[in-house]
HTML snippet that shows the backbone in 3Dmol.js (N, CA, C, O; Angstrom):
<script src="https://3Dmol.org/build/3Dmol-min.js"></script>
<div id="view" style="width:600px;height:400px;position:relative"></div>
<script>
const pdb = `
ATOM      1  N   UNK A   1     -19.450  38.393  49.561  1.00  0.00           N
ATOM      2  CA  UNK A   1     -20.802  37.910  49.646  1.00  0.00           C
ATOM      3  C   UNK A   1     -21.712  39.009  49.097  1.00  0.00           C
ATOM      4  O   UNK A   1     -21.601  40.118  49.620  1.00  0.00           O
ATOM      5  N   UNK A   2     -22.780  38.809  47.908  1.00  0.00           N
ATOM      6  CA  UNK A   2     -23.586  39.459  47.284  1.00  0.00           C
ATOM      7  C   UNK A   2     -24.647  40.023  48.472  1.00  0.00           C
ATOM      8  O   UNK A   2     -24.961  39.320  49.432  1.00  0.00           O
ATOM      9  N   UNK A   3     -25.132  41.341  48.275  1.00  0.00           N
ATOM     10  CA  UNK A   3     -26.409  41.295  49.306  1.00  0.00           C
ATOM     11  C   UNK A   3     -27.453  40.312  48.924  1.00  0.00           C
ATOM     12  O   UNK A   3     -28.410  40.436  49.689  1.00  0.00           O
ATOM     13  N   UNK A   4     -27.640  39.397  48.051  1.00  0.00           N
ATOM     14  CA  UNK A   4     -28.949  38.338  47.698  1.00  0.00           C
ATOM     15  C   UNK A   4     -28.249  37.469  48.679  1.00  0.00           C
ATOM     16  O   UNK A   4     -28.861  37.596  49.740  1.00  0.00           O
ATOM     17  N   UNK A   5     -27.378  36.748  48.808  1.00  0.00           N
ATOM     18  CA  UNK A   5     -26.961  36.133  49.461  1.00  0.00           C
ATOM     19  C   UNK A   5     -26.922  36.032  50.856  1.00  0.00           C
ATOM     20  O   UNK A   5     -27.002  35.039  51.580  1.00  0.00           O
ATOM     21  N   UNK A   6     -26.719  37.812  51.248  1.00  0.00           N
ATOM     22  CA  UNK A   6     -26.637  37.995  52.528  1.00  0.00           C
ATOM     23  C   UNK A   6     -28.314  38.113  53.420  1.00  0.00           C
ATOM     24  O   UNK A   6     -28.645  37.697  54.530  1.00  0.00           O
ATOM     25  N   UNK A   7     -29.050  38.821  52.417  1.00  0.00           N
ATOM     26  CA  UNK A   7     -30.611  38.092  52.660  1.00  0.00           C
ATOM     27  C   UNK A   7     -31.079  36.872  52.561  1.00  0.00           C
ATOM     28  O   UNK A   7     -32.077  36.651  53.247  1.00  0.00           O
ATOM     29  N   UNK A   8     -30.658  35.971  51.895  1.00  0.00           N
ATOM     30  CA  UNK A   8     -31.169  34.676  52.006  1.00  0.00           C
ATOM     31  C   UNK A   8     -30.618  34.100  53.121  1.00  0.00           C
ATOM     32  O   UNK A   8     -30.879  32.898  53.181  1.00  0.00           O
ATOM     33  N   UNK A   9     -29.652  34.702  54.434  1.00  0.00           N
ATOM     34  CA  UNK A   9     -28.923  33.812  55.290  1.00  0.00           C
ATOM     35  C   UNK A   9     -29.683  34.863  56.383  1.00  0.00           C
ATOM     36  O   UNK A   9     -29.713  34.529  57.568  1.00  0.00           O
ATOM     37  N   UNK A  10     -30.265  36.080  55.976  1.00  0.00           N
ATOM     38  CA  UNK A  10     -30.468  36.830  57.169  1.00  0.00           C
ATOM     39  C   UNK A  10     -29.576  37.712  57.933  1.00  0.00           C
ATOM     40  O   UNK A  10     -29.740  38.220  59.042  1.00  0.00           O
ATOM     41  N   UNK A  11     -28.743  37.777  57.230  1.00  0.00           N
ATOM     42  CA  UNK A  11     -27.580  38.675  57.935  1.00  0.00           C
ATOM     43  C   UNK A  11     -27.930  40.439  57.617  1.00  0.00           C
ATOM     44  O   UNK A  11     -27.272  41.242  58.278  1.00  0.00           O
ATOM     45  N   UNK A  12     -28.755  40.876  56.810  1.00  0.00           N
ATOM     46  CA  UNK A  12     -29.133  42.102  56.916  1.00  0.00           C
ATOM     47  C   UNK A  12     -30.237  42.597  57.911  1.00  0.00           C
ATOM     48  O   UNK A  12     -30.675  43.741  58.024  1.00  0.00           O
ATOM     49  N   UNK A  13     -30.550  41.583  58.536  1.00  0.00           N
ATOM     50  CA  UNK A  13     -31.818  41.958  59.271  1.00  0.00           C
ATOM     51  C   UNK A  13     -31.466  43.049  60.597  1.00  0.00           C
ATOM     52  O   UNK A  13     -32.131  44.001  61.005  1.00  0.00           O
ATOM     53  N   UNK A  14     -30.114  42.487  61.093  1.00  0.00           N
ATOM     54  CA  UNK A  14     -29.595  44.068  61.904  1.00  0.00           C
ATOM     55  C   UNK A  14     -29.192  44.775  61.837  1.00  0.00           C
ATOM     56  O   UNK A  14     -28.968  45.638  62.685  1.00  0.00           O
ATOM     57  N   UNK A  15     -28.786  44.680  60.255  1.00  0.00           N
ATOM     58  CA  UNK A  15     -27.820  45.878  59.930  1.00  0.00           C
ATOM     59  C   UNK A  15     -28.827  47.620  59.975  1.00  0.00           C
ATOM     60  O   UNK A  15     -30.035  47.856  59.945  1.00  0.00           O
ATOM     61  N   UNK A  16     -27.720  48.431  60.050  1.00  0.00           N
ATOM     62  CA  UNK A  16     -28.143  49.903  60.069  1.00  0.00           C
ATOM     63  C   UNK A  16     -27.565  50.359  58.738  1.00  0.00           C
ATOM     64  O   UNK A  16     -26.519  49.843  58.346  1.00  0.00           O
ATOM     65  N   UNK A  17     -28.184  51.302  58.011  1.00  0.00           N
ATOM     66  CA  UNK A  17     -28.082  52.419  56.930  1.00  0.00           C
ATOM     67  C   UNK A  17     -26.681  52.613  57.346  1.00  0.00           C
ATOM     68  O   UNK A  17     -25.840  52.148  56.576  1.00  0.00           O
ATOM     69  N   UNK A  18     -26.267  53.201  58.400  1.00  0.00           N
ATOM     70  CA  UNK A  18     -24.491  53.335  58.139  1.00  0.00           C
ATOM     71  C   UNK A  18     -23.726  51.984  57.688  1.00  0.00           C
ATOM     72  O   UNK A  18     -22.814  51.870  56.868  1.00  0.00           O
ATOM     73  N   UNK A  19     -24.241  51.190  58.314  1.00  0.00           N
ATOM     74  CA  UNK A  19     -23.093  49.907  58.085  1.00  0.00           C
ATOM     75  C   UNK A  19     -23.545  49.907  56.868  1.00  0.00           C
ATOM     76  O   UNK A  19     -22.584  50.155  56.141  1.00  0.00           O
ATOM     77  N   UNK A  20     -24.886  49.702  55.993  1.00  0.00           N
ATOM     78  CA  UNK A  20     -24.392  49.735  54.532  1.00  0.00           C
ATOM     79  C   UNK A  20     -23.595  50.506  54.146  1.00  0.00           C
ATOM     80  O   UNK A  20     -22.465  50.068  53.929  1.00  0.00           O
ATOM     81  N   UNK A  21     -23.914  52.153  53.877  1.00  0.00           N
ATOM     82  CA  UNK A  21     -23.168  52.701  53.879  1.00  0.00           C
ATOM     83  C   UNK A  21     -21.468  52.711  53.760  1.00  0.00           C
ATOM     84  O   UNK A  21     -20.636  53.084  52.933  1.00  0.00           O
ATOM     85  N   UNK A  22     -21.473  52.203  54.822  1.00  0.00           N
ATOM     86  CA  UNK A  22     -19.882  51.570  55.433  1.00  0.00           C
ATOM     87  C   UNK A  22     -19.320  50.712  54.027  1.00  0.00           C
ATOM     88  O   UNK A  22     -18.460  51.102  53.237  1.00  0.00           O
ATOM     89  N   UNK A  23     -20.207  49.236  53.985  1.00  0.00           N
ATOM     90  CA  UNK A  23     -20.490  48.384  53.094  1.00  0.00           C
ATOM     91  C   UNK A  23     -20.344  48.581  51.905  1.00  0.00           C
ATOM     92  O   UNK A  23     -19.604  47.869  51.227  1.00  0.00           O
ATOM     93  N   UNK A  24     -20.829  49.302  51.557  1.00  0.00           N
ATOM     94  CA  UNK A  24     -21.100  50.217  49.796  1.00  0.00           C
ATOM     95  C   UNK A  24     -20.421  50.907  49.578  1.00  0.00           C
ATOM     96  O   UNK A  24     -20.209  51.110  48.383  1.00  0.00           O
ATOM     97  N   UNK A  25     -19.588  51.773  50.699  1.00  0.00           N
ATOM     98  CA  UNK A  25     -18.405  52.371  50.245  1.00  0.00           C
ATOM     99  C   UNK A  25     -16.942  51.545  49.960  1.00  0.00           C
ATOM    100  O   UNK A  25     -16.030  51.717  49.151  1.00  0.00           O
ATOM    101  N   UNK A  26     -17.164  50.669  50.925  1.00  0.00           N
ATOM    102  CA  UNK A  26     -15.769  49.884  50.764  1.00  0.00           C
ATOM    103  C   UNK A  26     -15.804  49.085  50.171  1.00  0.00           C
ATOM    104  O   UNK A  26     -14.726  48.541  49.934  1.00  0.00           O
ATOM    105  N   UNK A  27     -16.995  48.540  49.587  1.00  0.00           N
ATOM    106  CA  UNK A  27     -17.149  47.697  47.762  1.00  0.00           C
ATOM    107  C   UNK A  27     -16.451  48.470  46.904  1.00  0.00           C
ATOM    108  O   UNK A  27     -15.361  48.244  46.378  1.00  0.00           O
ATOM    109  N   UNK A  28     -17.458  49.775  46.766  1.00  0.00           N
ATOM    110  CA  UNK A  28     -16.306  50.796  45.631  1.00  0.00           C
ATOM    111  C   UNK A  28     -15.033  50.958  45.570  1.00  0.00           C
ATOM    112  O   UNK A  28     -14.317  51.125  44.583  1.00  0.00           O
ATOM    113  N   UNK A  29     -14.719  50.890  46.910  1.00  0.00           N
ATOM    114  CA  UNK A  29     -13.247  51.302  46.761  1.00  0.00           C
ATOM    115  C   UNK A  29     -12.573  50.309  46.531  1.00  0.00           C
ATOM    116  O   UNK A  29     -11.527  50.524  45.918  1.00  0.00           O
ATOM    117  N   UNK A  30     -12.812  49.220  46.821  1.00  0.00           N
ATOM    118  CA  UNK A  30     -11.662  47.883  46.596  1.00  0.00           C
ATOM    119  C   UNK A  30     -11.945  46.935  45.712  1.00  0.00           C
ATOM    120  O   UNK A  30     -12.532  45.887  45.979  1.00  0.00           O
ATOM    121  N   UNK A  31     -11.454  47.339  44.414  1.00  0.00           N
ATOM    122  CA  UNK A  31     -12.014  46.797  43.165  1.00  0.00           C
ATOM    123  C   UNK A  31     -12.044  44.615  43.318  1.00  0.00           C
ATOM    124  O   UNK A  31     -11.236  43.988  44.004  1.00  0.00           O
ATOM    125  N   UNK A  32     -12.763  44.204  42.785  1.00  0.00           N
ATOM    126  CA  UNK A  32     -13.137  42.755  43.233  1.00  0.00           C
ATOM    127  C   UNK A  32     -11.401  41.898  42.509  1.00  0.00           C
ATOM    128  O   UNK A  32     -11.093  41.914  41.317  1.00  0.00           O
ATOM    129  N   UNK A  33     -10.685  41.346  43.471  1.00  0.00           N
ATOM    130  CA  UNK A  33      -9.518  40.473  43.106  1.00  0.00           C
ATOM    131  C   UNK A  33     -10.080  39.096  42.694  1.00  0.00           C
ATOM    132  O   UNK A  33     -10.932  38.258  42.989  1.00  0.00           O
ATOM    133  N   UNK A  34      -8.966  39.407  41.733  1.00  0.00           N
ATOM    134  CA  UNK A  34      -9.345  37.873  40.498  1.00  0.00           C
ATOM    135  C   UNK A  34      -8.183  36.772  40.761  1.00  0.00           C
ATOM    136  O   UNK A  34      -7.089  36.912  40.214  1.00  0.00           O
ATOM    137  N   UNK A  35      -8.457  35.656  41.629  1.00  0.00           N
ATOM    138  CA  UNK A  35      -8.104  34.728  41.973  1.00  0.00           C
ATOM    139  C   UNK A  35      -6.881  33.543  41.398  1.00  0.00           C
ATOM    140  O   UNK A  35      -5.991  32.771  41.753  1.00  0.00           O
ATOM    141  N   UNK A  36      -7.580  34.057  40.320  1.00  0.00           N
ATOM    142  CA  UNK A  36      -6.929  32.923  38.972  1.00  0.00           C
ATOM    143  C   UNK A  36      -5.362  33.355  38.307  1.00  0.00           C
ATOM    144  O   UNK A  36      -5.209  34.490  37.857  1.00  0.00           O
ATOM    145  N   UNK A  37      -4.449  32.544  38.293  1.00  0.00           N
ATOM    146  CA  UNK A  37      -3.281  32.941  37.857  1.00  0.00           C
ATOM    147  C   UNK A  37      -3.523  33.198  36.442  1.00  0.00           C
ATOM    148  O   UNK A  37      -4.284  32.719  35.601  1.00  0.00           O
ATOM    149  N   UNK A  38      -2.462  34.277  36.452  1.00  0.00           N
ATOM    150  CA  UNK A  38      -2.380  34.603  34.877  1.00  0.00           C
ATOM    151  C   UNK A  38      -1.827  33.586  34.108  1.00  0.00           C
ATOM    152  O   UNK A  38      -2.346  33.368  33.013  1.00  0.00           O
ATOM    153  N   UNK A  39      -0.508  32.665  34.605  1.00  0.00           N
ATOM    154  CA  UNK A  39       0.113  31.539  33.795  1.00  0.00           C
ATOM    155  C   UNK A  39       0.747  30.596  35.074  1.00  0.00           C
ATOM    156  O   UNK A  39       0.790  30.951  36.252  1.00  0.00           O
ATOM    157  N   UNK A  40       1.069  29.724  34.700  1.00  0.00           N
ATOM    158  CA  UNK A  40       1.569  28.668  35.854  1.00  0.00           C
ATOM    159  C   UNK A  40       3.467  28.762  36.232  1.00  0.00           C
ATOM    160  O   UNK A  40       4.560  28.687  35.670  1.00  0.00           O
ATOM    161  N   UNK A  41       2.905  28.953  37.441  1.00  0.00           N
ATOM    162  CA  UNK A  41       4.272  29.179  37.956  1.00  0.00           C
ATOM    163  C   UNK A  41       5.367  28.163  38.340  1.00  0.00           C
ATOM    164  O   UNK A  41       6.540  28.489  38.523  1.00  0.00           O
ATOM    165  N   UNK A  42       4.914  26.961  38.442  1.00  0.00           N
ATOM    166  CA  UNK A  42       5.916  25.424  38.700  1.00  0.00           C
ATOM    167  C   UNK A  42       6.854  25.705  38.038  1.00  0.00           C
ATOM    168  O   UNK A  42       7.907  25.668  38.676  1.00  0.00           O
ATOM    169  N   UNK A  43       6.964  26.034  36.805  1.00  0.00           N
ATOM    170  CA  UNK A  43       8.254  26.194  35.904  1.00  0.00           C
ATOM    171  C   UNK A  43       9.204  27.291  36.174  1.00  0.00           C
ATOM    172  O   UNK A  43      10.326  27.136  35.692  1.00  0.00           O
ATOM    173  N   UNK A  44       8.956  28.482  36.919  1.00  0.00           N
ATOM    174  CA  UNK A  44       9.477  29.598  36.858  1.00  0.00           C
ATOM    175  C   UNK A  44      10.175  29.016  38.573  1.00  0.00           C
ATOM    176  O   UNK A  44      11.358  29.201  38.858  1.00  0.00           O
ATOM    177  N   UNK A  45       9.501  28.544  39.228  1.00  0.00           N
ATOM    178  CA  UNK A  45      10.525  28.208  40.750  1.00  0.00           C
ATOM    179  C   UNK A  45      11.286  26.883  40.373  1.00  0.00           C
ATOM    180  O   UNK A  45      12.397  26.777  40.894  1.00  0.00           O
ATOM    181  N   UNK A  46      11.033  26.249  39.869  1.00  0.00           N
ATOM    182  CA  UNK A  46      12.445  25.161  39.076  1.00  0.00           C
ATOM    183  C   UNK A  46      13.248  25.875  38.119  1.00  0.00           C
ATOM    184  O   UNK A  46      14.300  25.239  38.067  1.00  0.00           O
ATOM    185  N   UNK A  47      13.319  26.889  37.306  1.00  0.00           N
ATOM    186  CA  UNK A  47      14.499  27.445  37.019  1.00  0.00           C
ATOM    187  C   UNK A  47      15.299  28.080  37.791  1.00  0.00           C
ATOM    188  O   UNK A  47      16.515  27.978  37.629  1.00  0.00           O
ATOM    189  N   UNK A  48      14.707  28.929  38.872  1.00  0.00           N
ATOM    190  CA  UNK A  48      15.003  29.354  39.471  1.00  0.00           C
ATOM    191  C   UNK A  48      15.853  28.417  40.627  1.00  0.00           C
ATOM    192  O   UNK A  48      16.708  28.976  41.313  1.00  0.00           O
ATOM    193  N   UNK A  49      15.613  27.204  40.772  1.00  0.00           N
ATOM    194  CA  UNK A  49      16.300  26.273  41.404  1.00  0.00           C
ATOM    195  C   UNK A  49      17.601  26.105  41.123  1.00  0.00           C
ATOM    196  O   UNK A  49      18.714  26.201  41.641  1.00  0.00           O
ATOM    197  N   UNK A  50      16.878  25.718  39.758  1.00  0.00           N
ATOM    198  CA  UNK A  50      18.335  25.032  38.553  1.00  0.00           C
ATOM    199  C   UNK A  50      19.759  25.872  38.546  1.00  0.00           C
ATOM    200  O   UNK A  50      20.926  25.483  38.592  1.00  0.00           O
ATOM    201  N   UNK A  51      18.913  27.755  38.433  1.00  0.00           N
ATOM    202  CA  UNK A  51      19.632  28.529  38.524  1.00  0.00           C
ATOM    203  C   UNK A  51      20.861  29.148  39.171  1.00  0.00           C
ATOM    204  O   UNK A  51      21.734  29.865  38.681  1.00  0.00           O
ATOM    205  N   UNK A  52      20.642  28.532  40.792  1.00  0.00           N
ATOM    206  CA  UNK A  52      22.013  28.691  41.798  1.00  0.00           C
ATOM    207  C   UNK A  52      21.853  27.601  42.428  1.00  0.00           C
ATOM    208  O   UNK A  52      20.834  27.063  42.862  1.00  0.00           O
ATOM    209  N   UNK A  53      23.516  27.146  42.465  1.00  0.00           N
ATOM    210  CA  UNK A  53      23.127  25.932  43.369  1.00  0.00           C
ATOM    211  C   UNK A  53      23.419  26.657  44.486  1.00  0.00           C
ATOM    212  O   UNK A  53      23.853  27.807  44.562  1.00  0.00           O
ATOM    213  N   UNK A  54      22.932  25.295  45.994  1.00  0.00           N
ATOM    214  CA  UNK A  54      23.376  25.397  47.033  1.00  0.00           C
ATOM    215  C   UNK A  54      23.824  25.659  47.657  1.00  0.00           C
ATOM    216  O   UNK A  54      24.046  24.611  48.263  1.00  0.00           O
ATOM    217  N   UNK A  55      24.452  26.690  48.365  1.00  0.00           N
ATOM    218  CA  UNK A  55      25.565  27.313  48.972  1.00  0.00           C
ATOM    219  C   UNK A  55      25.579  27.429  50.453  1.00  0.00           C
ATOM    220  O   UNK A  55      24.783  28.166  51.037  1.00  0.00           O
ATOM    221  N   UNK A  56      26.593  26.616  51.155  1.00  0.00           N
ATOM    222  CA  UNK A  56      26.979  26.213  52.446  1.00  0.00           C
ATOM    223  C   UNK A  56      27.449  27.504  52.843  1.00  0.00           C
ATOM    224  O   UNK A  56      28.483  27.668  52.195  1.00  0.00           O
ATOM    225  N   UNK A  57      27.241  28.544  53.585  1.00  0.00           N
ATOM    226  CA  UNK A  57      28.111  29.136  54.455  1.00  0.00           C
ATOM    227  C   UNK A  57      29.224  28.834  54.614  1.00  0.00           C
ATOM    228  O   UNK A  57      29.598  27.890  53.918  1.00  0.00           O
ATOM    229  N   UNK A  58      30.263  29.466  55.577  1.00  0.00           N
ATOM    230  CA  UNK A  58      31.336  29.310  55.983  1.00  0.00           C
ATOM    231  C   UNK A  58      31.460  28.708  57.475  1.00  0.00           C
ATOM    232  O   UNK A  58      32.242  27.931  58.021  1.00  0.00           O
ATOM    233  N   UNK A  59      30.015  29.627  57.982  1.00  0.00           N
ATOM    234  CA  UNK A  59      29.644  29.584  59.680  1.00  0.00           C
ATOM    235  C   UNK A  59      29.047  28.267  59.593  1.00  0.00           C
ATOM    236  O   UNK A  59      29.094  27.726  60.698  1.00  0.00           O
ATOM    237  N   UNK A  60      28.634  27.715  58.921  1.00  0.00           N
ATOM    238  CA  UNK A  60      27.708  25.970  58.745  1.00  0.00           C
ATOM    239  C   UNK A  60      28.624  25.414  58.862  1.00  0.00           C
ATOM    240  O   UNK A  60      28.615  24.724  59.881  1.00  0.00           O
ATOM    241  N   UNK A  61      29.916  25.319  58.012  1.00  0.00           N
ATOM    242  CA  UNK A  61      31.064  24.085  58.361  1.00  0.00           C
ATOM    243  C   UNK A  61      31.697  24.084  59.487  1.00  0.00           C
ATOM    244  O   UNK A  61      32.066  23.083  60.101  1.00  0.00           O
ATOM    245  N   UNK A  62      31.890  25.564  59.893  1.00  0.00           N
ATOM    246  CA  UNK A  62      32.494  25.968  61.847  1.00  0.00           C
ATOM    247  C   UNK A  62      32.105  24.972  62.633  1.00  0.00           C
ATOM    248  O   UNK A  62      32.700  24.115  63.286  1.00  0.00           O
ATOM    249  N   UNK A  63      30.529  25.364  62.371  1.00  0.00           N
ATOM    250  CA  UNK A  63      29.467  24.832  63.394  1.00  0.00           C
ATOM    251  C   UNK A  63      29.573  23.479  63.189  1.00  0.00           C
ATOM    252  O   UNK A  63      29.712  22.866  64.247  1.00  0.00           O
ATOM    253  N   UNK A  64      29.550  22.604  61.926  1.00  0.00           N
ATOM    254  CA  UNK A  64      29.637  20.941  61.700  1.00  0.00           C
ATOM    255  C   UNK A  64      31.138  20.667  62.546  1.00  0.00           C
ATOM    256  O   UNK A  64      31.430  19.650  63.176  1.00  0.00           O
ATOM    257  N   UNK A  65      31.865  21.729  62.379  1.00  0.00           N
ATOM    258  CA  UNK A  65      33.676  20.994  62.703  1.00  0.00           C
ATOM    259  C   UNK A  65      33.362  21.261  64.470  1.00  0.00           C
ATOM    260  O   UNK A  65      33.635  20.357  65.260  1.00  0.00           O
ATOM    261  N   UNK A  66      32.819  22.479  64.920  1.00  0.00           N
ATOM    262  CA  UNK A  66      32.720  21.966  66.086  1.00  0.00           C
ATOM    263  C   UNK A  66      31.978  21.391  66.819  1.00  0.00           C
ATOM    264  O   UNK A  66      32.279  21.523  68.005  1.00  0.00           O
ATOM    265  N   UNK A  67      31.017  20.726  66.595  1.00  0.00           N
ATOM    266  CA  UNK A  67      30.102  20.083  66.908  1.00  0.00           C
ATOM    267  C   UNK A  67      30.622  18.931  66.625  1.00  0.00           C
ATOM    268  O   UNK A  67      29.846  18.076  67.049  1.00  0.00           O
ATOM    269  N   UNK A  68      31.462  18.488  66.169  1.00  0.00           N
ATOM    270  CA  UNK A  68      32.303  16.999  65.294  1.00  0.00           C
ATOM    271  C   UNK A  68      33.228  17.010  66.779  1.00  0.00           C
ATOM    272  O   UNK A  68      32.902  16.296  67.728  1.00  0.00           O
ATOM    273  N   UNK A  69      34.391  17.907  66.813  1.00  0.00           N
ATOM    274  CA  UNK A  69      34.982  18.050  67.753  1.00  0.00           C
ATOM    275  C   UNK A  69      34.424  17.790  68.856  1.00  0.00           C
ATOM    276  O   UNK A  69      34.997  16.828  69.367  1.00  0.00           O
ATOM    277  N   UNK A  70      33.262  18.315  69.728  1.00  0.00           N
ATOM    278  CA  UNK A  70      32.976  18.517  70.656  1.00  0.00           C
ATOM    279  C   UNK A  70      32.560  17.044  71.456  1.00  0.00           C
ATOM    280  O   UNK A  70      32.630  16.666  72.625  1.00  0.00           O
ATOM    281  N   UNK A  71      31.999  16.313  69.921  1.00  0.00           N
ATOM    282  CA  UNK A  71      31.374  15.119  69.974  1.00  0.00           C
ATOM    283  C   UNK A  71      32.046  13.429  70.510  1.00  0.00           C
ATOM    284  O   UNK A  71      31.872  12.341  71.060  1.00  0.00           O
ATOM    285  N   UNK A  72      33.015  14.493  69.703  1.00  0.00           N
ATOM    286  CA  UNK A  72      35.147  13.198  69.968  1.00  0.00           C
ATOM    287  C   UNK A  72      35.395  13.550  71.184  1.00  0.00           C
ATOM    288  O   UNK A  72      35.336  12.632  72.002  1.00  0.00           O
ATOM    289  N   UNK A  73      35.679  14.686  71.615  1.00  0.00           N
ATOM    290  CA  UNK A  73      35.888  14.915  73.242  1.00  0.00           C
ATOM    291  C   UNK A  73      34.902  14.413  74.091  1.00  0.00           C
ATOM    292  O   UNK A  73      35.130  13.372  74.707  1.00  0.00           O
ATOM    293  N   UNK A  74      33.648  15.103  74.240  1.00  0.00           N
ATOM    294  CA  UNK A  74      32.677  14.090  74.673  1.00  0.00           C
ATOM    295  C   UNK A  74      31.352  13.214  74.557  1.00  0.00           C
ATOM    296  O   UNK A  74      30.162  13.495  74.697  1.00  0.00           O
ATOM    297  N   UNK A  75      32.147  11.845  74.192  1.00  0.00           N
ATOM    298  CA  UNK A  75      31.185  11.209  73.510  1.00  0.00           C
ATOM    299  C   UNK A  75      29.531  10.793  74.767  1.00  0.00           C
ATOM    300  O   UNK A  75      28.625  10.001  74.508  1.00  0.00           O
ATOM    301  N   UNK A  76      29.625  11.342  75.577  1.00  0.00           N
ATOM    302  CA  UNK A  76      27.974  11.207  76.488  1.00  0.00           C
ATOM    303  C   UNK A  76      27.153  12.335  76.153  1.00  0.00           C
ATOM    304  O   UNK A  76      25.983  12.244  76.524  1.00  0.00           O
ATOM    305  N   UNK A  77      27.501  13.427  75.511  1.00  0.00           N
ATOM    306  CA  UNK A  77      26.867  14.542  74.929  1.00  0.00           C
ATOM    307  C   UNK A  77      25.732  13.614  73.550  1.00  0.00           C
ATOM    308  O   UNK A  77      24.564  13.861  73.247  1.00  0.00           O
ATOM    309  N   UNK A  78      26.426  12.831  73.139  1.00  0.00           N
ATOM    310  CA  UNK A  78      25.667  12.268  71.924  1.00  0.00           C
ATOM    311  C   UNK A  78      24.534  11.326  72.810  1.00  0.00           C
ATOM    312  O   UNK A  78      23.418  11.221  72.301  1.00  0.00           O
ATOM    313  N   UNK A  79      24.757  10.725  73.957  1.00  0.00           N
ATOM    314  CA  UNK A  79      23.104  10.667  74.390  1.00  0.00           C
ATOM    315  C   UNK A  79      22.694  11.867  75.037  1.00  0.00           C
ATOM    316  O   UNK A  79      21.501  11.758  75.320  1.00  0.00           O
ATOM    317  N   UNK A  80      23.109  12.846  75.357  1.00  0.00           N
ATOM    318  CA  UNK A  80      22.140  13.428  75.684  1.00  0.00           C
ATOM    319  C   UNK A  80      21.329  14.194  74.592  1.00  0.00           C
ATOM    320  O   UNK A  80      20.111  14.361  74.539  1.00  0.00           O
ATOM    321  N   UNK A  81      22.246  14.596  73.779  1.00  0.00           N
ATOM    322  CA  UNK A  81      21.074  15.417  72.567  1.00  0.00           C
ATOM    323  C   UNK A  81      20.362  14.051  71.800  1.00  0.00           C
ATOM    324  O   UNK A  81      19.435  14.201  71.004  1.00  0.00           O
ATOM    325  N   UNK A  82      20.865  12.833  72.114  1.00  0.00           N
ATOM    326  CA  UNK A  82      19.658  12.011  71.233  1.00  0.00           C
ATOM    327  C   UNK A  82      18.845  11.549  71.871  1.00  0.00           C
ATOM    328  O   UNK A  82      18.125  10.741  71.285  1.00  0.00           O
ATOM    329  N   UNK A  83      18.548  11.825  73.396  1.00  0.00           N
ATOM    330  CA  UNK A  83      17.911  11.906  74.073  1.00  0.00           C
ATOM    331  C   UNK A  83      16.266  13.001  74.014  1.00  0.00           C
ATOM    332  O   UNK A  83      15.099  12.973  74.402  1.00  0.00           O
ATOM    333  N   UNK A  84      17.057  13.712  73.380  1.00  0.00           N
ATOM    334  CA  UNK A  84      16.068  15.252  73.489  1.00  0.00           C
ATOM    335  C   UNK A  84      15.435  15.306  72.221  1.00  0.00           C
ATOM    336  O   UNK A  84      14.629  16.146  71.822  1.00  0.00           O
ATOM    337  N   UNK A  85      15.894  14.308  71.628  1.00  0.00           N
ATOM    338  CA  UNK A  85      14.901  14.136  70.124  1.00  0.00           C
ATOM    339  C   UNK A  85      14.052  13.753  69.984  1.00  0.00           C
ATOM    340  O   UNK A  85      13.557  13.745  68.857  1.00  0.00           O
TER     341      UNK A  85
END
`;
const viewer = $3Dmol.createViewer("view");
viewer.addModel(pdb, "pdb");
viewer.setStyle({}, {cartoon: {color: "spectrum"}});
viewer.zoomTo();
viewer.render();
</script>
């Protein structure tokens, strides 16, 4: 926010000489960031897609086989977790 700005809303009216100060120093120091992409990135995270597929763990199929298992042994477990959904 410009100080014209910040006078037209009134927000300098309590400020103190240090807080400008404060203000004016830490403008200088933190040069103004420019918002705008340099080029569009959609294309660069779809190669990057394209690039590796999918890869299942080892511990993911454990977990599917026993959870499969667990499910055949006891089939009232399947209402209770579809219960909790």
């Amino acid at each position: 926010m410009t100080e014209h700005e910040m006078v037209e809303h009134g927000m300098t009216d309590g400020m103190t000489d240090e807080a400008r100060q404060i203000r004016e120093a830490l403008r200088q120091s933190f040069p103004p960031v420019n918002t705008e992409l340099r080029r569009d990135l959609w294309p660069a995270v779809l190669s990057k897609l394209d690039a590796r597929p999918a890869r299942v763990p080892w511990y993911d199929w454990a977990l599917i086989g026993l959870s499969a298992s667990v499910f055949l042994f006891f089939p009232q477990l399947i209402l209770v977790f579809a219960y909790h959904l």
